[in-house]
Structure formats: C-alpha cells, structure tokens
N, C-alpha and C positions, 0 to 999 in steps of 0.2 A: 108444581105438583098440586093440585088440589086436594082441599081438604076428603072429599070421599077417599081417593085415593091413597091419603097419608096413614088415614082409621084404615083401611084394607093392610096396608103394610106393615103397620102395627098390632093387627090382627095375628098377620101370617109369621111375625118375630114372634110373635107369646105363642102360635102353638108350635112352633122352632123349636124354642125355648122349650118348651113341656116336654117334647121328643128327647132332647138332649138330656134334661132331668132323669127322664126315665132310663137310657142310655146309660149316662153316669151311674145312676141308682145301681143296675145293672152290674155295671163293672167291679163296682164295689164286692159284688158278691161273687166275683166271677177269679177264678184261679190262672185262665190263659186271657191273651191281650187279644179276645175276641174281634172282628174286623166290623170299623163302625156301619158298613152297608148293613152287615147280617142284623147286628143289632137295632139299627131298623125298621129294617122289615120283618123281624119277630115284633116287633113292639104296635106297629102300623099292623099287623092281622089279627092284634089280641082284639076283642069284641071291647073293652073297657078302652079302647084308644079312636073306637071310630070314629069322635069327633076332630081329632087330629088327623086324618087320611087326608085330607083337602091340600094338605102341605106336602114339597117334594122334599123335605127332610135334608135338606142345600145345606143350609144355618147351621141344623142341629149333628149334620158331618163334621161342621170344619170344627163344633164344640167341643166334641167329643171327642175326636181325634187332637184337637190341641187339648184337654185335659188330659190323654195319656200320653201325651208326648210329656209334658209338665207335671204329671200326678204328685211325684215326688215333694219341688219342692211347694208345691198347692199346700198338699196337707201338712208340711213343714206349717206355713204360715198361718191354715187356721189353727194349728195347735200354739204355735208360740200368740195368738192372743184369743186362748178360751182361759177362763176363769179359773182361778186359781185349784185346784183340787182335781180338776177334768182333763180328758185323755179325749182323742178323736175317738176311741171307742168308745167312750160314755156317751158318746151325742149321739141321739136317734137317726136312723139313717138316713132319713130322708130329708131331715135339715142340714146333713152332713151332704148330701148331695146339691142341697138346694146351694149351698155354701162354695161348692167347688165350682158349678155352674156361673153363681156370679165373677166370682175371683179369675177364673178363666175367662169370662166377658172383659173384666175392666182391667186384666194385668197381659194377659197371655196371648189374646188376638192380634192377628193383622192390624186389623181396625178395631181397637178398644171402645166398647160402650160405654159411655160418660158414666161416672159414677154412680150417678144421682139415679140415672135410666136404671142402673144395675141393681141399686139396694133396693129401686122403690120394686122390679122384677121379681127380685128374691122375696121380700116382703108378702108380695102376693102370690107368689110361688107358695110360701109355708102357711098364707090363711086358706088357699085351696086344698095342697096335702099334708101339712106340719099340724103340730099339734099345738092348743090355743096361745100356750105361754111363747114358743119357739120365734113367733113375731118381732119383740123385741128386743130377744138377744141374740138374730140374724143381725137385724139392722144394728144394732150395739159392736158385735163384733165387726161386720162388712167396716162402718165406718169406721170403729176405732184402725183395725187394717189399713184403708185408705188414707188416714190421715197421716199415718207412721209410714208406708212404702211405692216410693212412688217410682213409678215403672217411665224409661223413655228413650 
C-alpha cells in the first residue's frame, strides 16, 4: 500500500471514528435503541458534520452497533476505573462518549484497534470536542483500563 494511500485510510478511519462519536454521543441521550443507519444519516445531514459526508459511515456502523450490543458492560468498565468520588454521570458527555468509542475499538470489535492507535484516537477525539483538562484523564483512564483487562 502506498504511503498516499495509507494517509487516505487513515483519514477515512478518523472521520469513521467522528461519525461513530456522534452516534454514541447520541445514544446516550436517547431513551429507544435507535437503528445505527438512522443515526447516521441524521448526523451526515446536520450542516455541522459536512466535513464528514465524504465517509460511507461502514466503520462508524459496525461502532456503534457493537457499543450497543456491549453498552452495559462498557460502562461497567469505565466506571470501575474513574477516580475515586466520580460516577459515569459526573463525566461530561462527550468524553463519556469519547471513552466508549475507544473501549469499544480495542476490547469489543472483530478486529480490535491496537491500543496505542485507540488512546492516542481518543486523545485527539477530546482536544477537538473535550474540554482542555479531559486529555489526560482519557488517556489515564483508556490506559489504566488496558493495562488491568485484557480481552482475547
């Protein structure tokens, strides 16, 4: 594979990835187990996502669909390693989302995304939507998680 080609693919996994984010974000606030198509294509017609249309949103199905197959014990896991005092509801949402996104990358896929791929994703997932501080205690959390549970 050549390298143009490799930067294209790794393009088209980060606006995946973004779709999926949003998707998840979504679900979160949603009461029925919406169907990941709808979710979407609501998300690909909002005017704030048209840099992501370029993507057929392939990746950010099977995401999303394997985070609600898995929701349960996901956020089982990031709560048994958030910080001492904190409930999944104390975490802002979108690094709660950022957070399920990965975990579902590197524990719950077919094909698991290396870890390293996944924190440094998340990482930059939360300096684009998270807020300044949530950087480090993505990646704090992701790894402490990955070090403690290993999936095979």
């Amino acid at each position: 594979m050549s390298k143009k080609s490799k930067k294209s693919n790794k393009i088209e996994r980060r606006k995946e990835r973004e779709l999926a984010l949003y998707g998840i974000f979504r679900l979160n606030f949603s009461d029925s187990e919406e169907p990941t198509k709808e979710i979407i294509e609501n998300f690909t017609d909002d005017e704030l996502l048209k840099p992501l249309k370029t993507t057929n949103g392939t990746y950010a199905d099977k995401v999303i669909k394997t985070y609600q197959e898995n929701a349960e014990e996901i956020d089982s896991l990031i709560s048994k390693y958030l910080s001492k005092g904190w409930t999944l509801d104390s975490i802002a949402n979108t690094e709660k989302a950022i957070m399920q996104v990965a975990i579902t990358e590197m524990l719950f896929m077919d094909e698991p995304v290396p870890v390293e791929i996944a924190i440094n994703e998340a990482v930059e997932l939360s300096k684009k939507y998270g807020q300044e501080k949530s950087r480090r205690y993505i990646n704090g959390l992701l790894s402490n998680l990955m070090d403690h549970e290993k999936r095979g």
